[in-house]
C-alpha positions as CSV (number, residue, x, y, z in Angstrom):
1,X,108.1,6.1,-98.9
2,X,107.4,5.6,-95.2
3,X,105.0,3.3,-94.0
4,X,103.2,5.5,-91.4
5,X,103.3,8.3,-94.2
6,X,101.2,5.6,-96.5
7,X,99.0,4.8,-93.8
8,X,97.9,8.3,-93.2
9,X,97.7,9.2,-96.8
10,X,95.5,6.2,-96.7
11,X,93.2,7.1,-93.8
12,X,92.3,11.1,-95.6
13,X,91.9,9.5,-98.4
14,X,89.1,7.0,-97.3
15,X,87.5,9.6,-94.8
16,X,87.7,12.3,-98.0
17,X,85.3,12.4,-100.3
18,X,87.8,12.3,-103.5
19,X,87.8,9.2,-105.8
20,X,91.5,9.0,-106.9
21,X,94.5,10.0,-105.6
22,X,97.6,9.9,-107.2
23,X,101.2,11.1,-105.3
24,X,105.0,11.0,-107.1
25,X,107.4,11.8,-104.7
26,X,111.1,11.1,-105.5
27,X,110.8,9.4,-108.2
28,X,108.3,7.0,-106.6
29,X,104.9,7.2,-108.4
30,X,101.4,6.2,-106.3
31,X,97.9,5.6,-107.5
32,X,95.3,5.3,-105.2
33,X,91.5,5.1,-106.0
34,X,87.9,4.3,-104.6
35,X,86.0,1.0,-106.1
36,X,83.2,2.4,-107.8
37,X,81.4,-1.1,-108.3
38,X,77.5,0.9,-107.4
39,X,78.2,3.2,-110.8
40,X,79.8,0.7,-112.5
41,X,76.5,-1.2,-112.2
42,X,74.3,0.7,-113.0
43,X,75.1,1.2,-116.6
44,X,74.0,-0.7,-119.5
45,X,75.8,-3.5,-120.7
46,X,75.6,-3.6,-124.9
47,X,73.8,-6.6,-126.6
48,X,76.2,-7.9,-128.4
49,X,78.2,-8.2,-125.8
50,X,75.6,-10.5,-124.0
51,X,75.2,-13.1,-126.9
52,X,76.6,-16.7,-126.9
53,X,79.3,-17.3,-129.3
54,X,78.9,-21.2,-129.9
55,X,82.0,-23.5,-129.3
56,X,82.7,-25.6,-132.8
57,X,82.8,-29.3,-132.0
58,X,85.9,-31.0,-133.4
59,X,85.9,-34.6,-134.3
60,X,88.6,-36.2,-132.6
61,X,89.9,-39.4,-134.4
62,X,92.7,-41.5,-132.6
63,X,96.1,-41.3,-134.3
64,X,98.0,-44.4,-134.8
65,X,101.7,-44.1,-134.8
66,X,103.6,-46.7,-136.3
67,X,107.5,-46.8,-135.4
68,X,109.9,-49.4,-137.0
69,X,112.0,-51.3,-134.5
70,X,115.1,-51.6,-136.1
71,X,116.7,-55.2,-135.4
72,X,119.7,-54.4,-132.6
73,X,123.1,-54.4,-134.2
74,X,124.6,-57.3,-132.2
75,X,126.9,-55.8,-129.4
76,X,130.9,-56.8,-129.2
77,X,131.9,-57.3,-126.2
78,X,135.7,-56.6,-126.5
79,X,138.6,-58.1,-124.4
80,X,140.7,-56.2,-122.1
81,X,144.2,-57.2,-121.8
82,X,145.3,-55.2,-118.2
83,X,148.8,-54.6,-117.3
84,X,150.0,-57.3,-114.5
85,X,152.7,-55.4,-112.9
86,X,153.6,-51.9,-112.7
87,X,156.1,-50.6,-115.0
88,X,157.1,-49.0,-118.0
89,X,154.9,-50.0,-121.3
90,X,157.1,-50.5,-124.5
91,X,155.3,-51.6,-127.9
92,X,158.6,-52.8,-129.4
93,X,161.3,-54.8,-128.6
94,X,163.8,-51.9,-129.6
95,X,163.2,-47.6,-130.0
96,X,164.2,-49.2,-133.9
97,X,162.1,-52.1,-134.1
98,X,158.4,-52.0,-135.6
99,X,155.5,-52.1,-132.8
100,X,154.6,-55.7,-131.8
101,X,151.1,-55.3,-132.7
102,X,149.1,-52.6,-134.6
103,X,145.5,-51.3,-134.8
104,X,143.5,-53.8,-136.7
105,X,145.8,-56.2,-136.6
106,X,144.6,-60.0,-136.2
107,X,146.3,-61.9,-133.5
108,X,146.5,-65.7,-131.9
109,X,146.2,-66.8,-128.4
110,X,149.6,-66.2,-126.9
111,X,151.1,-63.4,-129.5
112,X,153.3,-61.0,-128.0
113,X,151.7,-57.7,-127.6
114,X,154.6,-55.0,-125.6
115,X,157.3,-55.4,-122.5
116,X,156.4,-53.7,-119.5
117,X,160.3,-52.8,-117.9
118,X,159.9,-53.3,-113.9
119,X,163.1,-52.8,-112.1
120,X,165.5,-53.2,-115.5
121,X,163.4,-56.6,-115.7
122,X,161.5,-56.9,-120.1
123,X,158.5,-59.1,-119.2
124,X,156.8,-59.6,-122.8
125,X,152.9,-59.6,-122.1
126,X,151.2,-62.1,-124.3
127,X,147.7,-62.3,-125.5
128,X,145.1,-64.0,-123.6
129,X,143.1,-64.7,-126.6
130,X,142.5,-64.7,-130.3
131,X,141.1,-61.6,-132.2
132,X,142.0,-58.6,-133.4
133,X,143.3,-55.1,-132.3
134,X,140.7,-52.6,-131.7
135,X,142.7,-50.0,-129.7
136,X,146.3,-49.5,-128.2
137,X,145.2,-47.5,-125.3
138,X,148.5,-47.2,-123.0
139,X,151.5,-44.8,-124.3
140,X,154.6,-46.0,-125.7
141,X,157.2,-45.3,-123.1
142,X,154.9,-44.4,-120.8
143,X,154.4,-45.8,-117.2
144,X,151.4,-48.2,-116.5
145,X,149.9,-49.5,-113.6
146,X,149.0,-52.8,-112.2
147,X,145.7,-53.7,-113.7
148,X,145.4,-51.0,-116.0
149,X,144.0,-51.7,-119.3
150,X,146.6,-51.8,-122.2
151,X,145.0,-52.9,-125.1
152,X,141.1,-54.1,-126.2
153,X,141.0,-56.4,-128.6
154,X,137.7,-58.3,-130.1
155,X,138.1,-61.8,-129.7
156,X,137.0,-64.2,-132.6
């Protein structure tokens, strides 16, 4: 609907005498009518309608929430052995030999752990520390990067 339409629907509506006027015009429905607060007024309101409908009262008690703290499980703080050159990370000696170290496996200060190959160069990286093998996290045959983590291994 046009504006200037509504406004002049509007304007005979409010200088008309009617009440309510209601126009549907393509598919648009409008409902217009007069506020008839004087009528409205003027009847009787029931009684029971009037009276006061008391409020209970509710006792409120505090609630007292009791939580057990758990003692915290001590935290491991495991070791990272990093990669100190780039390369290519072997965990054996051979493709036929058996990994130098596996997953749970306890080791000593200065066990061998994989070769990294640098320019046709084995350089065996030894352990730093004493512990055991938590995770193997580079790829066998797989190339590495200086100061990448290789394994993590929870000292004892």
């Amino acid at each position: 609907m046009d504006l200037n339409y509504l406004k002049k629907i509007t304007k005979i509506f409010t200088e008309s005498g009617v009440d309510e006027i209601e126009i549907e015009e393509e598919g648009l429905k409008l409902r217009i009518a007069k506020n008839k607060s004087n009528s409205v007024a003027n009847l009787p309101v029931p009684q029971q309608v009037i009276q006061t409908i008391p409020t209970p009262q509710v006792e409120h008690k505090p609630v007292e929430i009791k939580q057990e703290v758990k003692p915290a499980a001590p935290q491991v703080i495991l070791h990272e052995v990093k990669s100190p050159i780039v390369g290519t990370f072997y965990r054996a000696p051979s493709p036929d030999a058996d990994s130098y170290v596996e997953v749970g496996q306890t080791i000593q200060k200065g066990t061998a752990l994989c070769i990294i190959e640098a320019m046709k160069l084995m350089n065996e990286i030894e352990s730093d520390v004493s512990g055991r093998i938590v995770k193997i996290i580079a790829e066998n045959a797989q190339a590495v990067e200086y100061n990448q983590v290789l394994f993590l291994i929870e000292p004892t």
